[in-house]
C-alpha positions as CSV (number, residue, x, y, z in Angstrom):
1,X,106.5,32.2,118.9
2,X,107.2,29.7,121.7
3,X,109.6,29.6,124.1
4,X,110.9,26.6,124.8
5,X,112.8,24.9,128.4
6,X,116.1,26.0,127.6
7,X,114.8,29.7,127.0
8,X,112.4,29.6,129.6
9,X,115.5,28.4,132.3
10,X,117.8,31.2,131.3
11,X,115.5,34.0,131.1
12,X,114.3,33.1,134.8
13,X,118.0,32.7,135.7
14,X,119.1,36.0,134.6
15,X,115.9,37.9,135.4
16,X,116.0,35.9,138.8
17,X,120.3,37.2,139.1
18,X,119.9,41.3,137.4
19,X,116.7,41.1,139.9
20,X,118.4,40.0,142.8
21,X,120.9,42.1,142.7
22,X,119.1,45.3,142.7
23,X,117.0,43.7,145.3
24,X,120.0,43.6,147.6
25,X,121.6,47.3,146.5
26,X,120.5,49.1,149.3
27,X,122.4,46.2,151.4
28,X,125.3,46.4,149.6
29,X,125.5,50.4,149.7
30,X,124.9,50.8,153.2
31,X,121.5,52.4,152.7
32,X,119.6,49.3,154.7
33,X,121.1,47.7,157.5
34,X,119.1,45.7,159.7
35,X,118.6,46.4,162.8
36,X,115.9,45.4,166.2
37,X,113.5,45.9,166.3
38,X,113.4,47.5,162.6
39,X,114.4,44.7,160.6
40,X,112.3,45.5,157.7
41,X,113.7,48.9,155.8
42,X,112.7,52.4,157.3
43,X,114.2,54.2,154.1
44,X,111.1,54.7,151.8
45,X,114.1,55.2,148.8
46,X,115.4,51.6,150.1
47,X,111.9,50.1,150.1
48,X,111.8,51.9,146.5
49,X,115.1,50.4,145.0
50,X,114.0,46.5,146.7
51,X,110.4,46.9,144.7
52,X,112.4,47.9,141.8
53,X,114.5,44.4,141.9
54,X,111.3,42.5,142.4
55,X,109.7,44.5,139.2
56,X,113.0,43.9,137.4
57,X,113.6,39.7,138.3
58,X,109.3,39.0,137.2
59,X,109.0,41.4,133.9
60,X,110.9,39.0,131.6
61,X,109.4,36.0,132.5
62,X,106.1,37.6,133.0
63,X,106.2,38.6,128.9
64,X,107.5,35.2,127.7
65,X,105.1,33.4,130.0
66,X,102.6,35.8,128.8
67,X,103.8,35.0,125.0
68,X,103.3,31.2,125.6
69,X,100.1,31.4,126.9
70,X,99.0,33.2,123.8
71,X,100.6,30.2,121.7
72,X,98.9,28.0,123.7
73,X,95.5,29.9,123.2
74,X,96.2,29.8,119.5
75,X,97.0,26.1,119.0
76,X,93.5,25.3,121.2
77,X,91.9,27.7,119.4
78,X,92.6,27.1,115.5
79,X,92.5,22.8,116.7
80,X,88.3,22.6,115.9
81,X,88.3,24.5,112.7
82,X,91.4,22.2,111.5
83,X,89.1,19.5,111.9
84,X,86.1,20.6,110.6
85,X,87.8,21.7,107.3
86,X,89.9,18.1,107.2
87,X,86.5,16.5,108.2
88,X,84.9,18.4,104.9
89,X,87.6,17.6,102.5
90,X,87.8,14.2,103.4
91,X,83.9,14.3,102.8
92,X,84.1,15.7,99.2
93,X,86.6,12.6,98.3
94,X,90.1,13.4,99.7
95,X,92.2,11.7,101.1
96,X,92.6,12.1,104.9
97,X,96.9,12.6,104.4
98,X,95.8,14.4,101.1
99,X,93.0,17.0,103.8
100,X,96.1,17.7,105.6
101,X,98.5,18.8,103.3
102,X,95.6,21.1,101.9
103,X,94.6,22.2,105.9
104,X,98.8,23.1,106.1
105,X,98.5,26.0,103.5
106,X,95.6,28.0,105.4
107,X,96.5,30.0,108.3
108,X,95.9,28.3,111.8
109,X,98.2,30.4,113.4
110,X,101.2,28.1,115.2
111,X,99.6,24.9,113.7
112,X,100.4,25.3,110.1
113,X,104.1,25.2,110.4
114,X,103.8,22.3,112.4
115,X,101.6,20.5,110.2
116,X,103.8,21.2,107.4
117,X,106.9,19.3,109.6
118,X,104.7,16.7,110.4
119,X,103.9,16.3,106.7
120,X,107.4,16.6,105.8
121,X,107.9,13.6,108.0
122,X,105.4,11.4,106.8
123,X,106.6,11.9,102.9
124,X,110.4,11.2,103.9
125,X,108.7,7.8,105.1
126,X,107.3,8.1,108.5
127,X,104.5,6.7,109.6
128,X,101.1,8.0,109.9
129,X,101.1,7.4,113.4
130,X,105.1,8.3,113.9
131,X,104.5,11.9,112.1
132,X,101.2,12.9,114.1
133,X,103.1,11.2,117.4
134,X,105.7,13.3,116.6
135,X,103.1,16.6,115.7
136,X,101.7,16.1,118.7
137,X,104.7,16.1,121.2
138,X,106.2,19.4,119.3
139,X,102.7,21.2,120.4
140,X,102.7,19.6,123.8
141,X,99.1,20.7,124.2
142,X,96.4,18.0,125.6
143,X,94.2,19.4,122.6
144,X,96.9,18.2,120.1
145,X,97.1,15.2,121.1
146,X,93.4,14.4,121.5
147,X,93.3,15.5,117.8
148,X,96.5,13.1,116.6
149,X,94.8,10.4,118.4
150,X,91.5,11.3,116.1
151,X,93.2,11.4,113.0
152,X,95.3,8.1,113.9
153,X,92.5,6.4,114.4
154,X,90.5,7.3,111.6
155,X,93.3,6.7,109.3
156,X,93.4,3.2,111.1
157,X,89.5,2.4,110.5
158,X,89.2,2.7,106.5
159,X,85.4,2.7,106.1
160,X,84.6,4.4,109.3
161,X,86.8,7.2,109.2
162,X,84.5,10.3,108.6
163,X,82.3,8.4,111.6
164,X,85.4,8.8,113.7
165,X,86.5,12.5,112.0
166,X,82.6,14.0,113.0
167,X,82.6,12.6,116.7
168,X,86.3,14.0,116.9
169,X,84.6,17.2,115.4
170,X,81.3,17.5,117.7
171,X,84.3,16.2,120.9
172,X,86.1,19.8,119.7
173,X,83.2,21.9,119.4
174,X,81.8,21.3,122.7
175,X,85.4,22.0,124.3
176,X,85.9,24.9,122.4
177,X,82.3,26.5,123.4
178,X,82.7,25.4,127.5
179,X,85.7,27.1,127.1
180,X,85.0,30.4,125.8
181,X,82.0,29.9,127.9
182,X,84.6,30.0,130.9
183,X,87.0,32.0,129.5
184,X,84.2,35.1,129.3
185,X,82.4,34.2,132.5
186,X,85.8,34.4,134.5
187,X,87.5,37.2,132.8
188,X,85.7,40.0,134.8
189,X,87.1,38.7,138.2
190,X,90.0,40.0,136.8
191,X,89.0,43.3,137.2
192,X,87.9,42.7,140.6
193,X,91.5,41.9,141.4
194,X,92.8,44.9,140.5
195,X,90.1,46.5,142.2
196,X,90.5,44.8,145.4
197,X,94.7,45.7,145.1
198,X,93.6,49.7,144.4
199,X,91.1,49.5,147.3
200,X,94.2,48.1,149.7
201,X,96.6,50.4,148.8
202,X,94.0,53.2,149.1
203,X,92.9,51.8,152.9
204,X,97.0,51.5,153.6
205,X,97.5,55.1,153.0
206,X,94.5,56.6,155.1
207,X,95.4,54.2,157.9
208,X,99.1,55.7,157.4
209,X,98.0,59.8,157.2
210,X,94.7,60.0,159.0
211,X,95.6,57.6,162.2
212,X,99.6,56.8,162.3
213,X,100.7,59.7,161.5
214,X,98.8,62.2,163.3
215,X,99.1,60.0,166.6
216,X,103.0,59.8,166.6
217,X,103.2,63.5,166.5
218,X,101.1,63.3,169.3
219,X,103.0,60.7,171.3
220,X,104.4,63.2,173.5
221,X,101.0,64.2,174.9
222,X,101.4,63.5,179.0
223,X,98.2,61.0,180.1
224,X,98.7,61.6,183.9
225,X,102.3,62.5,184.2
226,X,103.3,59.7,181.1
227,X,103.4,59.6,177.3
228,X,100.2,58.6,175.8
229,X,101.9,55.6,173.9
230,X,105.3,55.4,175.0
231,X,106.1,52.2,173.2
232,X,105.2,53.7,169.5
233,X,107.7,52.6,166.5
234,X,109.2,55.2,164.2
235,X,106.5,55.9,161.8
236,X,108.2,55.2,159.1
237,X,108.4,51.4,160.0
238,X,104.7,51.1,159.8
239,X,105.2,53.0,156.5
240,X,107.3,50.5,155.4
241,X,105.0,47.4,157.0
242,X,102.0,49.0,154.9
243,X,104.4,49.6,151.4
244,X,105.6,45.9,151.8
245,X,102.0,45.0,152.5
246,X,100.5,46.5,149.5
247,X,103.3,45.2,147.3
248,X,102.6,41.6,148.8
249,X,98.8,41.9,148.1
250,X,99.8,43.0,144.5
251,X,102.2,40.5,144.1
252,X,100.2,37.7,145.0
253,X,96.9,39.4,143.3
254,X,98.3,39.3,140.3
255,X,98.9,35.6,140.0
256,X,95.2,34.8,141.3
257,X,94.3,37.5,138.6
258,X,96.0,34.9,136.0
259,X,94.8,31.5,137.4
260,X,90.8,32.8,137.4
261,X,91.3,34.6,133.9
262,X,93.5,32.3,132.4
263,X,93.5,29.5,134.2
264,X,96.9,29.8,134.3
265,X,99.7,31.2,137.3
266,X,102.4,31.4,134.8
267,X,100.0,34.0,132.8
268,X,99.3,36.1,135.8
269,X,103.0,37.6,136.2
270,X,102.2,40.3,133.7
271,X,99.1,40.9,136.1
272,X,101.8,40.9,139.3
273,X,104.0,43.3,137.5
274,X,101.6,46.0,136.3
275,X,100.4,46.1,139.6
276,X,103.4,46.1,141.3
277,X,104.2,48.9,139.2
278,X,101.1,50.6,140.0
279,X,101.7,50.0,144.0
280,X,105.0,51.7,144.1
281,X,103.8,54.6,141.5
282,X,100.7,55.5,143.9
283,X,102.1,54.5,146.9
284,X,105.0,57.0,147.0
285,X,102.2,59.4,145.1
286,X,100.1,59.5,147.4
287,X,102.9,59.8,150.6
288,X,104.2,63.1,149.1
């Protein structure tokens, strides 16, 4: 299933609204109210309910995003073996229109209903070139329309269409292995993003209990006749600067987690989520 503008626009707008709102509940209840040189929440259950609205505004979109980006894998994925089996049925005698209509009734995941449309089009007196046109602006992948432009043009050169049909098919075959190549080189750095998010949060909290808070309960200690540190913040703002720091590094983690693993930003909400999730769960874990 693909989502398309319209959907995409009003999930984001309502996710972006329900989020936002949450996000400013502790504003709206009293529980957070700005104020120098604390301008950032003290409240750990304000900081809590704010993360919350973030979690809230990015999990829609990070599922239908993440639900797109599998479409998208599908389409580029199932493109070389269409043309290798159109490519060996136009070999054995067929006709390329004729390879088509046969390629529509296997499974290529989201490519077989939209071959079938595009068929549909071509037999209610389209053109060739109007019905793959057409094919290729419904997928809206740059795969798809490398392969219409390979099946216009070998429709268009009569005697040297399978010459055109096996370059388009060595073209695919080369994409598709550079791109699993990629896709299984980078995939691991994903790991190393979540790593990298635990190992900050982990830091953040032994930085909070081994050296902040032990030295604010001992800011009253007299260093000839005055406090050791007699500027020290409440301790629970540099709580909050580390929570809002760890969510930050999560937040923004995520999406690098998505660009180097799927080369895509849009994919890497569902990366910013679960660890935003996991950054709230430990961090509050880990402060009781």
């Amino acid at each position: 299933m693909y989502f398309k503008r319209r959907h995409r626009v009003m999930v984001w707008s309502l996710s972006s609204a329900v989020g936002g709102l949450v996000l400013l509940l502790p504003l709206l209840t009293g529980l957070y109210t700005p104020e120098a040189p604390y301008i950032i929440p003290l409240s750990q259950k304000a900081n809590n309910i704010m993360a919350l609205g973030l979690v809230i505004a990015l999990l829609p979109p990070a599922l239908l995003e993440y639900t797109n980006h599998r479409w998208e894998r599908e389409v580029d994925r199932n493109i070389p073996r269409l043309l290798r089996d159109i490519t060996e049925s136009v070999s054995s005698g067929v006709t390329l229109p004729r390879a088509l209509e046969e390629a529509s009734r296997r499974s290529y995941g989201p490519l077989s209903r939209e071959m079938e449309h595009a068929l549909a089009e071509f037999i209610l007196g389209a053109s060739w070139e109007e019905a793959l046109t057409s094919l290729a602006d419904r997928l809206n992948r740059p795969s798809a329309r490398r392969l219409c432009t390979i099946l216009i043009e070998a429709h268009q050169v009569g005697g040297r269409m399978m010459e055109v049909l096996n370059s388009g098919v060595e073209l695919f075959s080369s994409l598709e292995e550079y791109r699993e190549e990629k896709y299984t080189q980078m995939r691991p750095y994903t790991v190393t993003v979540y790593i990298a998010a635990l190992i900050f949060l982990v830091i953040a909290n032994v930085v909070l209990h081994q050296f902040l808070i032990p030295l604010s309960e001992r800011q009253e200690v007299l260093l000839l006749g005055a406090p050791l540190l007699p500027h020290i913040l409440d301790i629970n703002y540099y709580r909050s600067i580390l929570f809002w720091a760890s969510t930050m590094e999560a937040l923004f983690g995520g999406l690098v987690a998505g660009k180097i693993g799927d080369g895509s930003i849009r994919a890497g909400l569902r990366h910013s989520v679960t660890l935003l999730s996991i950054t709230v769960l430990l961090f509050n874990a880990l402060a009781t």
